[in-house]
C-alpha positions as CSV (number, residue, x, y, z in Angstrom):
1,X,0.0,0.0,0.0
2,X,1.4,3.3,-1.0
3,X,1.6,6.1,1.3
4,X,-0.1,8.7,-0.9
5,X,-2.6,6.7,-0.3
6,X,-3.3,9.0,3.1
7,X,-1.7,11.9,1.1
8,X,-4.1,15.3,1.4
9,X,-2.1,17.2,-1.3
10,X,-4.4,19.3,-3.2
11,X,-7.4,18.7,-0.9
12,X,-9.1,21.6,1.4
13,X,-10.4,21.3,4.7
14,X,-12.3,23.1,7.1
15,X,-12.3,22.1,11.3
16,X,-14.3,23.5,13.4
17,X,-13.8,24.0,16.9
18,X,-10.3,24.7,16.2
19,X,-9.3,27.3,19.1
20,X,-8.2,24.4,21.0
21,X,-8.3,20.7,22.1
22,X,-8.9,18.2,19.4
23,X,-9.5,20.4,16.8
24,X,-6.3,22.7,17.0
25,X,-4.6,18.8,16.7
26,X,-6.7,17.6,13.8
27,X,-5.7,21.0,11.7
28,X,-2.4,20.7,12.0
29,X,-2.5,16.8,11.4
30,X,-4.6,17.7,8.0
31,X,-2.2,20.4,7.0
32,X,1.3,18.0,7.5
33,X,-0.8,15.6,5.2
34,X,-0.9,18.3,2.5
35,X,-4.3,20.0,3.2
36,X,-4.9,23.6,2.9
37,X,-7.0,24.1,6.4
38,X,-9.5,26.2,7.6
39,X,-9.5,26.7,11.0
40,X,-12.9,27.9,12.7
41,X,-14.2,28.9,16.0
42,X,-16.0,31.7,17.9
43,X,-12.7,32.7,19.5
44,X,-11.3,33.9,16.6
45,X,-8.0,35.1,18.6
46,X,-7.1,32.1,19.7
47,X,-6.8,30.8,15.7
48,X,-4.3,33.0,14.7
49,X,-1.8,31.5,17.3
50,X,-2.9,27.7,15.6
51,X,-2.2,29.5,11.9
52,X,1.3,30.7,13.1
53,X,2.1,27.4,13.8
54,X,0.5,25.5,10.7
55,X,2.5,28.2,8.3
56,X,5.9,27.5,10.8
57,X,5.5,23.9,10.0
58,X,5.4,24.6,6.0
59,X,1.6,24.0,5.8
60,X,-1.6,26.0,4.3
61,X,-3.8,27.7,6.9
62,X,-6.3,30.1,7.5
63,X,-8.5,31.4,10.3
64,X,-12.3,31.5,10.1
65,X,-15.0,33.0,12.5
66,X,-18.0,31.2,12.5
67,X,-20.5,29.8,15.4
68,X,-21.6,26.9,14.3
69,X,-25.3,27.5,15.6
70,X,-25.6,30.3,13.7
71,X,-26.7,29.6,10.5
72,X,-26.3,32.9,8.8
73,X,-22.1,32.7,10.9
74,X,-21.8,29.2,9.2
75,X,-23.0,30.4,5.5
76,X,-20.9,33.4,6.0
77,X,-17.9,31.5,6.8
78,X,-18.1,29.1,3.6
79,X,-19.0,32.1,1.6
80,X,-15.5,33.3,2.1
81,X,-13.8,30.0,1.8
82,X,-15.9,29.3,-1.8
83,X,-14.2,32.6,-2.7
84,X,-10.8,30.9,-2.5
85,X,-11.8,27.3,-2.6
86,X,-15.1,26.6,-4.2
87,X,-16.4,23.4,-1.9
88,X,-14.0,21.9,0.5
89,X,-12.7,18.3,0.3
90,X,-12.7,17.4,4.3
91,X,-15.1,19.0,6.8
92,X,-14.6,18.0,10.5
93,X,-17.3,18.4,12.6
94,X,-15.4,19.1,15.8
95,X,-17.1,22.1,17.5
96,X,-18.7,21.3,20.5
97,X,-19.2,22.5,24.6
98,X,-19.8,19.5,27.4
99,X,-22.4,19.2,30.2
100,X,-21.8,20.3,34.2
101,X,-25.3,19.5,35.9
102,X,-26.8,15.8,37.1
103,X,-30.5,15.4,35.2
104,X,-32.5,17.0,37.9
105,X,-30.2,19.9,38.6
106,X,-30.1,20.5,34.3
107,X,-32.0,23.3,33.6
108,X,-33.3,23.8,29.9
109,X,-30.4,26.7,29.0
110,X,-27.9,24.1,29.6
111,X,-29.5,21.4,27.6
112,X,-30.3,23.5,25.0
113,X,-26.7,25.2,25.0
114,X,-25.2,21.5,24.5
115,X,-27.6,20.1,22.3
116,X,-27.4,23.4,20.0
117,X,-23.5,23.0,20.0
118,X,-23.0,19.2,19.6
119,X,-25.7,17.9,17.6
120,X,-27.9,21.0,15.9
121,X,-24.5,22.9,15.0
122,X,-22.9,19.8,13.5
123,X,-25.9,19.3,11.2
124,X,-25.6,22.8,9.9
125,X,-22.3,22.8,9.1
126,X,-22.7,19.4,7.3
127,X,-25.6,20.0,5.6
128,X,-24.2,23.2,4.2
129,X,-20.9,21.1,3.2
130,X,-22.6,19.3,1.4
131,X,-24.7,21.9,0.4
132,X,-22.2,23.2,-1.6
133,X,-20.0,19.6,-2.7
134,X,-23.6,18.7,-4.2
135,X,-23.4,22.0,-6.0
136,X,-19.9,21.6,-7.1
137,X,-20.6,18.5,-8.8
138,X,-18.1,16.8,-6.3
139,X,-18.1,14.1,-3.5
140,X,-16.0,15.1,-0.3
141,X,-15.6,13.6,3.5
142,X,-17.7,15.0,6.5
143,X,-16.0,13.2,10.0
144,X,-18.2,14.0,12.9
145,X,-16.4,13.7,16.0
146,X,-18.5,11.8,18.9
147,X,-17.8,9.9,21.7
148,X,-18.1,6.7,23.2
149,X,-20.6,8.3,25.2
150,X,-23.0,8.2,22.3
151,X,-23.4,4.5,23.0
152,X,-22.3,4.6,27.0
153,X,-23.5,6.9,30.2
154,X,-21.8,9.2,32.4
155,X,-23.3,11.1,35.4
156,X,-24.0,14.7,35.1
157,X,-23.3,14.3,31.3
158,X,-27.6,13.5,30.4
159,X,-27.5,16.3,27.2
160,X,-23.5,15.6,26.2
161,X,-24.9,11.3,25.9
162,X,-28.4,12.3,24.0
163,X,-26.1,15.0,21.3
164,X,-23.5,12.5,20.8
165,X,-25.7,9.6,20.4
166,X,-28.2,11.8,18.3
167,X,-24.6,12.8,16.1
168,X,-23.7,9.2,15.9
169,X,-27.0,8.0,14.7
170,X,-27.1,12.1,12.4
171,X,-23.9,10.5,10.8
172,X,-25.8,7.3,9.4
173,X,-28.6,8.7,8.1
174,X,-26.5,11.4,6.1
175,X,-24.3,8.8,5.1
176,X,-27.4,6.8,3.4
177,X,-28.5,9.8,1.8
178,X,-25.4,11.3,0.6
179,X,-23.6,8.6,-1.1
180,X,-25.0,8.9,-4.8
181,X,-23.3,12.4,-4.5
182,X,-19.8,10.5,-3.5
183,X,-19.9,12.4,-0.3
184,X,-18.6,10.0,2.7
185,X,-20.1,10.9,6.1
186,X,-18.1,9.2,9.0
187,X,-17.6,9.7,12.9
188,X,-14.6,9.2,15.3
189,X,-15.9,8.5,18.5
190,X,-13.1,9.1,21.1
191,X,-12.4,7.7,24.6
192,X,-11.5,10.0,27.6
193,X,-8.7,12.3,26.4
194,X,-7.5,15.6,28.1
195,X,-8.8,18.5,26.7
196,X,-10.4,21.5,28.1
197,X,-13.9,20.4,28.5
198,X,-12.4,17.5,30.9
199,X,-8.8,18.1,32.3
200,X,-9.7,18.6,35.8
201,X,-12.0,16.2,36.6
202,X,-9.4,13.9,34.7
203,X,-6.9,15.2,37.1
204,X,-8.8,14.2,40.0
205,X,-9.5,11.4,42.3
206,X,-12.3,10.5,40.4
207,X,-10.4,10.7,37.3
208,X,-7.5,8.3,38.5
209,X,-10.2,6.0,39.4
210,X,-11.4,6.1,35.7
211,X,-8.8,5.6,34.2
212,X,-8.3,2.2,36.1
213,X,-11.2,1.3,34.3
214,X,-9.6,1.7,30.9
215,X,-8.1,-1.8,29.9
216,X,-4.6,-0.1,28.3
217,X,-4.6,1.8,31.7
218,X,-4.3,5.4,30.4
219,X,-6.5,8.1,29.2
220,X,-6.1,8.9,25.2
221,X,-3.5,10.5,23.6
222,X,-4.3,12.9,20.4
223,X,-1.5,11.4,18.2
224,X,-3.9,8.3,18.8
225,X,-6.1,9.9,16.7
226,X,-3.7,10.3,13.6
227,X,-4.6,7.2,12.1
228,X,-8.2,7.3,11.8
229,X,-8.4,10.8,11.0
230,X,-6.1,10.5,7.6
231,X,-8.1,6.9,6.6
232,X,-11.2,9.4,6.7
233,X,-10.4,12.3,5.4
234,X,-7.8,10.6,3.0
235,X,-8.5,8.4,-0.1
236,X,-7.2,5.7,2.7
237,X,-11.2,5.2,3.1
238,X,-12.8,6.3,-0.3
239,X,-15.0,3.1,0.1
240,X,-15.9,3.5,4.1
241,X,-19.3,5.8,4.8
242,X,-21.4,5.8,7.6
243,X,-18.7,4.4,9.8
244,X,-17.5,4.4,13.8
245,X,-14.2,4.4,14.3
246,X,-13.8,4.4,18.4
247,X,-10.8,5.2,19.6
248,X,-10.8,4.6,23.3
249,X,-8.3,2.1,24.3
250,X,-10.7,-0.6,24.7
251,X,-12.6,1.0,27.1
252,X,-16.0,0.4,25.4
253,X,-15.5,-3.4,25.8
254,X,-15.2,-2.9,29.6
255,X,-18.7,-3.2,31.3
256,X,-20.5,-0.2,32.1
């Protein structure tokens, strides 16, 4: 198998969510691969840092404000990027905020803030993606990132479970109806990695006891998520659609 086989040369692609976390990894992962990024968030200040060091390591960037439940932010934001792309090649579906509250302390502003974020904004930014692929007369790859929470629980996490599993199950059904237009519609559903949303509880005595649980015995890593992210995005997985990839270190095998 040749390695331009995961090559991204030529290819342009947009991550939202960028300003930090998984996103601000996936961007600079897509641009060593030869991709042209966009890199979008609602903290537009924190992008320019991320472009800095995308252009330092001789890639292609570009920052983007957009919120991604905002319809009129999101059209906006692929209005500029058709003026110097036309449709993108890879859209990853990153963006997204966790919960805080257990179910009976969740009031609807919360559920509504997370459910707009992970699930609603996801399906506007892919449906204008493809929107404009469809337009464009050309296939692409949407990879929305989930969880293994869209298929497990967690306390205090009630709205984070229902958008992830909603995504996960968004993913499918876009998949099915997208194909004849040779657009690909995948997920990655990570375990428990450090990021912003999560690093202190990770941190803590509860966290230690979690990551007991996790069969390799330690919490994700994002160069774990190099591999499935290229055979996605990449001609790697021209023939995959509607897929899962979990990346969790086993954990989802361990019981509940």
């Amino acid at each position: 198998m040749s390695p331009e086989l995961f090559s991204l040369k030529g290819r342009h692609a947009l991550v939202t969510g960028a300003s930090s976390g998984f996103g601000q990894h996936f961007a600079r992962v897509l641009a060593r691969a030869g991709a042209e990024v966009a890199v979008a968030a609602r903290r537009a200040d924190r992008l320019s840092t991320l472009v800095e060091q995308i252009v330092a390591e001789g890639g292609s960037a570009r920052a983007l404000s957009m919120d991604v439940t905002a319809r009129d932010s999101v059209q906006a934001a692929f209005d500029e990027l058709a003026a110097r792309w036309g449709a993108p090649d890879i859209v990853v579906n990153n963006a997204g905020v966790g919960a805080k509250a257990r179910a009976l302390d969740c009031d609807d502003a919360e559920w509504t803030s997370v459910l707009d974020t992970n699930l609603r904004g996801a399906w506007i930014v892919a449906q204008e993606a493809a929107r404009r692929m469809v337009a464009a007369q050309r296939g692409g790859s949407i990879i929305n990132v989930t969880s293994i929470l869209a298929s497990r629980v967690g306390v205090a996490l009630a709205p984070y479970c229902a958008s992830k599993a909603g995504l996960a199950h968004l993913t499918r059904a876009l998949a099915l109806e997208w194909a004849r237009h040779g657009i690909r519609v995948n997920s990655i559903a990570p375990g428990y990695f450090s990021t912003e949303i999560n690093a202190d509880y990770l941190a803590s005595e509860g966290g230690e006891k979690l990551r007991a649980r996790v069969p390799f015995r330690r919490f994700g890593q994002y160069p774990d998520l190099d591999g499935p992210l290229l055979l996605l995005a990449s001609d790697a997985g021209r023939y995959m659609s509607g897929a899962e990839i979990v990346v969790d270190g086993a954990h989802s095998c361990a019981s509940v």
